[in-house]
N, C-alpha and C positions, 0 to 999 in steps of 0.2 A: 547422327544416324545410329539406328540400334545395332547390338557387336550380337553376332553368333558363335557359340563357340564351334568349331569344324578341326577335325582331327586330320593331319597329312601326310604323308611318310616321303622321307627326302632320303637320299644313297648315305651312307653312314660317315663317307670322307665330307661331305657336304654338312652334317651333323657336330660334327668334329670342329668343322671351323666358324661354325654359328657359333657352337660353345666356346670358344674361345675369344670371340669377338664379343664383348661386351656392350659396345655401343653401335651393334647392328640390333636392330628390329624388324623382328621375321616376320610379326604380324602384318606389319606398317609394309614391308617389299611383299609380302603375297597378295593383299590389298592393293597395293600400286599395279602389281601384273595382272592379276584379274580387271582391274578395271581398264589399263590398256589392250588387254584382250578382248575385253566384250566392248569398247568404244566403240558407237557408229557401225560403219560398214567396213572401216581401216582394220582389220582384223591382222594382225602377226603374229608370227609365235615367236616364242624365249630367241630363234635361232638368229631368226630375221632382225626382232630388234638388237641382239649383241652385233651384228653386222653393220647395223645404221650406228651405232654406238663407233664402231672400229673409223666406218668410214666421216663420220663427226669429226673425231679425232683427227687423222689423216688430214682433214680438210684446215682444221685447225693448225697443222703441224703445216702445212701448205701457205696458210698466209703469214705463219712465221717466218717460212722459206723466204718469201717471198719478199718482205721487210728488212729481213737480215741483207738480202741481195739490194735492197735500194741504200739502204746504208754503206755498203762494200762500193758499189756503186759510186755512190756521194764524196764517200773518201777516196777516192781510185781519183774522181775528177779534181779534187781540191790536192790532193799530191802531183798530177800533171800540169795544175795551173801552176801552185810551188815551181814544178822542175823549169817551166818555160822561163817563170822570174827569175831565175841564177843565170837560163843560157842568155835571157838578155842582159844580164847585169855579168857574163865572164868577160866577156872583150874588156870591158871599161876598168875589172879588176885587172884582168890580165896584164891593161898599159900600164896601171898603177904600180904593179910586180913587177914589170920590166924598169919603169924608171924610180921603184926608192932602192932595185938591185943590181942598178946598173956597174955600181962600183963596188959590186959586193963578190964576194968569190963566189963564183958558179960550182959547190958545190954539195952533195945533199945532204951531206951532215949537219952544214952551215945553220945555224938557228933563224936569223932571218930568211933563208929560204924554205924551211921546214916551215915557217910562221906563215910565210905566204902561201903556201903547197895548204897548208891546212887550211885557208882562206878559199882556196879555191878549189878545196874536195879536191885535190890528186896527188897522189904520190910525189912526195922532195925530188927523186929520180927523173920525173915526166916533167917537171916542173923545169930541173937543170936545162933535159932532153931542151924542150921549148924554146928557152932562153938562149942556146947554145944555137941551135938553129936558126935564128933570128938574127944573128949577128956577123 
């Protein structure tokens, strides 16, 4: 298509940051706007499309939301499957604790019972607690 040359005057902060901006072309966006202007019948002005532009965005930042949530999600469910596997697998540990510390001193400094308390996620103290109560 043949180029015309057309003279335009833009606000002078507006001027400022064209010149500064080396790999903007100002001919190439006033050409893009004019001709999304006069497209068809879809007529918008500068305002309306910076608005479809925000709400694009928005919508884009929306199914990020939304992914990020099914992965939260996905991990949330595979940590409650995890925690189910320990509470079914503590009774069996917990016999195992009782009978390799049955002759062991009940108490929580003990390293064998620190060793087991760490086995079973709780405190040497809770652990003793348990043991002590059991008996």
């Amino acid at each position: 298509m043949a180029k015309t040359r057309k003279t335009i005057t833009i606000d002078s902060e507006l001027a400022e940051i064209v010149d500064e901006r080396d790999e903007f072309n100002l001919s190439g966006f006033v050409n893009a706007c004019l001709e999304q202007q006069f497209a068809g019948d879809d007529v918008t002005t500068p305002k309306q499309s910076a608005l479809q532009a925000q709400i694009e965005q928005i919508e884009e930042e929306l199914d990020q939301a939304e992914q990020k949530r099914e992965r939260l999600r996905e991990k949330r469910e595979r940590l409650e499957d995890e925690m189910d596997e320990l509470e079914d697998d503590e009774p069996e540990l917990m016999a195992q604790a009782r009978e390799k510390l049955q002759h062991t001193p009940k108490d929580a400094d003990n390293p064998a019972v620190q060793n087991w308390a760490s086995k079973l996620g709780i405190a040497s103290e809770q652990l003793v607690e348990q043991l002590e109560g059991e008996e």
